[in-house]
MARBA-3410 file (N, C-alpha, C, O; in Angstrom, 1 decimal):
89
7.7,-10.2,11.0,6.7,-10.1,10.1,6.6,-11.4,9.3,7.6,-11.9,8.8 ~ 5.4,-11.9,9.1,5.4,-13.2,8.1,5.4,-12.8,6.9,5.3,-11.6,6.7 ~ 5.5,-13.6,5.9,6.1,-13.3,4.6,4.7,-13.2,4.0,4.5,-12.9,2.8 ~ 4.1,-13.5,4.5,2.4,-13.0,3.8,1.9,-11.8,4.3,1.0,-11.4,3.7 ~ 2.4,-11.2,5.1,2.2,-9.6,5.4,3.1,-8.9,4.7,2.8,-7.8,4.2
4.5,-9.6,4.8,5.1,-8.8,3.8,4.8,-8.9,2.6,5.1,-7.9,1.9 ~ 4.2,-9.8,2.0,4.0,-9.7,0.9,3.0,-9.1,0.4,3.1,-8.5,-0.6 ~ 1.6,-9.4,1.4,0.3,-7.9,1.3,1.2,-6.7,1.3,1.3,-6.5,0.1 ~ 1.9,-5.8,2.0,2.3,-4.8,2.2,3.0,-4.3,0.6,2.6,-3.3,0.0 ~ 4.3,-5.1,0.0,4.3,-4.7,-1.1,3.4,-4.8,-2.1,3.3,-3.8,-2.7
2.3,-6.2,-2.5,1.5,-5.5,-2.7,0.9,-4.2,-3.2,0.8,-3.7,-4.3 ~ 0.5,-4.0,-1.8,0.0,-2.5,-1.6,0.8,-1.0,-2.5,0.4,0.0,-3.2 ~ 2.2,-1.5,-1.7,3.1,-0.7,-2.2,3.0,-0.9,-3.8,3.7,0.0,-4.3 ~ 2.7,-1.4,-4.5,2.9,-1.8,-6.0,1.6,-1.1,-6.6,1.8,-0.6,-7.7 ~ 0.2,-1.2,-6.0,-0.8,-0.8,-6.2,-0.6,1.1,-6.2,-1.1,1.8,-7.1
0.1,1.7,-5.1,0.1,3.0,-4.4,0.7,3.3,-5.9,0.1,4.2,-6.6 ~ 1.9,2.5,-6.3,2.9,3.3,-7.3,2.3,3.3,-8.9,2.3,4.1,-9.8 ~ 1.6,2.0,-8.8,0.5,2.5,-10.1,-0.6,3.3,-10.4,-1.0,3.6,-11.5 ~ -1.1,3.5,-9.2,-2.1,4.5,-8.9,-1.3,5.8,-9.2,-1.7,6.6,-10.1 ~ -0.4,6.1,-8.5,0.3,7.6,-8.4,0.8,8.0,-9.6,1.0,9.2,-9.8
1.2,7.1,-10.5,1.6,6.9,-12.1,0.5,6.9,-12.9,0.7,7.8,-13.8 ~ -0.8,6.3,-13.0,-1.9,6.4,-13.6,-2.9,7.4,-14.1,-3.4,7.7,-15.2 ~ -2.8,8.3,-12.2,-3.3,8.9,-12.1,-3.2,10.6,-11.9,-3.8,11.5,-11.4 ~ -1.1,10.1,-13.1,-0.3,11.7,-12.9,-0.9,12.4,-14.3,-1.0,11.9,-15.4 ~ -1.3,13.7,-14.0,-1.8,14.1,-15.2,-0.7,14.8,-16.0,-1.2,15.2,-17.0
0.4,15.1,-16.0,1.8,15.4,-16.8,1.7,14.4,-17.2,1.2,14.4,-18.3 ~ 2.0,13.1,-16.6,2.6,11.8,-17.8,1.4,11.8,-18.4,1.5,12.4,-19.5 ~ 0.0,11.5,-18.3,-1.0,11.2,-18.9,-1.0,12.4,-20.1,-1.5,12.2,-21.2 ~ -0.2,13.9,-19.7,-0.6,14.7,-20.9,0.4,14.2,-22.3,0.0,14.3,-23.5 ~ 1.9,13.7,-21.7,2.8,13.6,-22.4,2.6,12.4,-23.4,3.0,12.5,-24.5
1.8,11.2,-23.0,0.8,10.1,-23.1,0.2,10.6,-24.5,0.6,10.2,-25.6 ~ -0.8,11.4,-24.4,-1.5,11.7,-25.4,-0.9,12.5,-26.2,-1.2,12.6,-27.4 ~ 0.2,13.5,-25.8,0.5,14.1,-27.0,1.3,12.9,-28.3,1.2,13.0,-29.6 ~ 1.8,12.2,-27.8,2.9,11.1,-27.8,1.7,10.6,-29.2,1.9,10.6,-30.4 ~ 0.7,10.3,-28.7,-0.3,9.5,-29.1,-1.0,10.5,-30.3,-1.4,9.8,-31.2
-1.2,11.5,-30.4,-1.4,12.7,-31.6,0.1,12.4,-32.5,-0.2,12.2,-33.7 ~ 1.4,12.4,-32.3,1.6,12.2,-33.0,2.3,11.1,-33.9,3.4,10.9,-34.6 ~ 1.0,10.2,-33.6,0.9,8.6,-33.9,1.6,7.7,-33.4,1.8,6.6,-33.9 ~ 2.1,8.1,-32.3,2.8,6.7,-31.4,2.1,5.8,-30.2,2.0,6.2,-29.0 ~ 1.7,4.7,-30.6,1.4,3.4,-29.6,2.4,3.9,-28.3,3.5,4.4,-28.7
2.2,3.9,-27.1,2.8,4.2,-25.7,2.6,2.9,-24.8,1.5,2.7,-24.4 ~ 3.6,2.0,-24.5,3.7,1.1,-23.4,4.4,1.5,-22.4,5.5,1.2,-22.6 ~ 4.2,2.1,-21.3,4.8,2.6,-20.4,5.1,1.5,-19.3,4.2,1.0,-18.6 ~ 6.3,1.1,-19.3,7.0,-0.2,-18.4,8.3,0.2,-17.7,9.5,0.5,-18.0 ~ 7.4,0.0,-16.4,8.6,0.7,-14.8,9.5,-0.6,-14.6,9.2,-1.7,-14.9
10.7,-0.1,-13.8,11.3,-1.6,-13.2,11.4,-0.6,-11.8,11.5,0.6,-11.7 ~ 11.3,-1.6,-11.1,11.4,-0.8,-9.6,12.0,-2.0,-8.7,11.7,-3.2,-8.8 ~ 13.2,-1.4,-7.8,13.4,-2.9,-6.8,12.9,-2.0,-5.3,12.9,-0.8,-5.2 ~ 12.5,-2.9,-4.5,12.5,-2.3,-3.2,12.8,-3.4,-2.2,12.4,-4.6,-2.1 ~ 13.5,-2.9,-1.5,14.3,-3.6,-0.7,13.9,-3.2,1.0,13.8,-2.1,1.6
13.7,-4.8,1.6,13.0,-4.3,2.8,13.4,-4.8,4.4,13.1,-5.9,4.6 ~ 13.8,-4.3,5.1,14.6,-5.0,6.1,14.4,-4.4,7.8,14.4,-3.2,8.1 ~ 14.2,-5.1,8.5,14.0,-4.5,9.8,14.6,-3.9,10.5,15.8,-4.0,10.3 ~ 14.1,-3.1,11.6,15.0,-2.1,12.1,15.7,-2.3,13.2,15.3,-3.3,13.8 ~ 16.5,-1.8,13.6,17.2,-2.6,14.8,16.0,-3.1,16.1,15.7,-4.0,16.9
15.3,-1.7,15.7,14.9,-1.8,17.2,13.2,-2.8,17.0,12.1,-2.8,17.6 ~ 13.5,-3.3,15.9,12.6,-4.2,15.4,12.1,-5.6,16.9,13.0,-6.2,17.4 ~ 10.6,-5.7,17.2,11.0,-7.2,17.8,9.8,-8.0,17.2,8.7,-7.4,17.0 ~ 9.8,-9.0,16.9,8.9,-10.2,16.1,7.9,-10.1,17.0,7.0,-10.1,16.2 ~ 7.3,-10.1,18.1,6.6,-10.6,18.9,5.2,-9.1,18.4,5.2,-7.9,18.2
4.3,-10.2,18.5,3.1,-9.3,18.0,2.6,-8.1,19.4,3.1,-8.3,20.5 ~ 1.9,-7.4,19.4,1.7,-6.3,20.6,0.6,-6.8,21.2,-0.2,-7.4,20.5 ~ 0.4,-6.6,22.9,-0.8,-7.4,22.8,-2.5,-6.4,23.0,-2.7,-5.2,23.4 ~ -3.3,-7.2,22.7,-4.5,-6.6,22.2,-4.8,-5.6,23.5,-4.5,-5.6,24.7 ~ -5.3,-5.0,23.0,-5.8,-3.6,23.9,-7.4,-4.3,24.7,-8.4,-4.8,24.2
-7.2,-4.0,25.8,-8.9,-4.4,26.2,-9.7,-3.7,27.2,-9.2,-3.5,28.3 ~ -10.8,-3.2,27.1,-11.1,-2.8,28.0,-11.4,-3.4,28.8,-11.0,-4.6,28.8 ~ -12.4,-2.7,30.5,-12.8,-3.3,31.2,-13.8,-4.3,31.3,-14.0,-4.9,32.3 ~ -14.5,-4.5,30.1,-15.4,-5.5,30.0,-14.7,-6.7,28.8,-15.4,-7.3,28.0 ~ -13.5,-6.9,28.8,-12.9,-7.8,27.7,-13.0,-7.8,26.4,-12.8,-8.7,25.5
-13.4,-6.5,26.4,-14.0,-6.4,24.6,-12.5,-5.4,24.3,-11.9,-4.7,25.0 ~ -12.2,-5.9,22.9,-10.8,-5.5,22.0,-11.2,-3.9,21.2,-11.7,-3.6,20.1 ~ -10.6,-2.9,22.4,-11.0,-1.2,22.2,-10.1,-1.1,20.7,-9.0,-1.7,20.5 ~ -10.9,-0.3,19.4,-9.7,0.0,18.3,-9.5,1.5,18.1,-10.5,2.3,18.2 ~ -8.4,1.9,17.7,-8.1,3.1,17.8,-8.7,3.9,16.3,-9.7,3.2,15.9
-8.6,4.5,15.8,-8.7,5.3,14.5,-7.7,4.9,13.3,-8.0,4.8,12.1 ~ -6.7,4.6,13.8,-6.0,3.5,12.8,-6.2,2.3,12.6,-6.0,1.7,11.5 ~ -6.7,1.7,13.7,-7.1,0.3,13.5,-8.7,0.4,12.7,-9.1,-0.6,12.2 ~ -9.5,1.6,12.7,-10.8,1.3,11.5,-10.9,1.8,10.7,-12.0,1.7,10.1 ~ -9.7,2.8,10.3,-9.0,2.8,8.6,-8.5,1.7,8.3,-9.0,1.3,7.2
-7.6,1.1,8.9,-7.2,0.0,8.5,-8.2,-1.1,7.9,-8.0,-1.8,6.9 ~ -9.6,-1.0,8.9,-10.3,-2.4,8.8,-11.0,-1.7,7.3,-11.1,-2.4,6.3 ~ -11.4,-0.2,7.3,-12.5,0.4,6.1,-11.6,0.2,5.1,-12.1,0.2,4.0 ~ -10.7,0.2,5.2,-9.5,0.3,3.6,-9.4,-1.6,3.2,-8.9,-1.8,2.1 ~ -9.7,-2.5,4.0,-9.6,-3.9,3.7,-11.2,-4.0,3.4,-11.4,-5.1,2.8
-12.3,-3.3,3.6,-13.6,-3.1,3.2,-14.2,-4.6,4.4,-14.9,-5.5,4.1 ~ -13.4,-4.3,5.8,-14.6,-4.9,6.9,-15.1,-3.9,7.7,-14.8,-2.7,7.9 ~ -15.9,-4.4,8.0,-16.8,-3.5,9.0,-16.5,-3.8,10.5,-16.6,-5.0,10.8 ~ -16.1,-2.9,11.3,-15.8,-2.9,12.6,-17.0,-2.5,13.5,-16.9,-2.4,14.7
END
């Protein structure tokens, strides 16, 4: 994996855990009560994540899928993938 995928991927992963924190409605209630009874609230995470390949890991990229007319077939993960990066397939 290049270190610019890995680094999109955490990322992502960084975005997933602030969303899922944001958008918890417990902490958000505990938030506001917090805030009734006049306390300013900075809520500041430390998170480590640690990331390492699997054995059965191999560097070599897979190769492209093609049909019989040389055009590159994508599966249903591959145009989630592309709709969640906002291209059009």
């Amino acid at each position: 994996m290049t270190s610019e995928k890995k680094s999109f991927l955490l990322g992502q992963l960084q975005e997933a855990i602030d969303e899922a924190i944001s958008e918890s409605g417990r902490i958000n209630e505990i938030i506001d009560q917090m805030k009734v009874y006049g306390f300013d609230v900075m809520l500041m995470l430390e998170s480590t994540v640690t990331i390492s390949p699997t054995e059965d890991h191999h560097d070599a990229l897979p190769e492209p899928r093609l049909s019989s007319n040389s055009e590159i077939t994508l599966t249903d993960e591959d145009l989630a993938f592309f709709r969640e990066l906002k291209i059009a397939a």
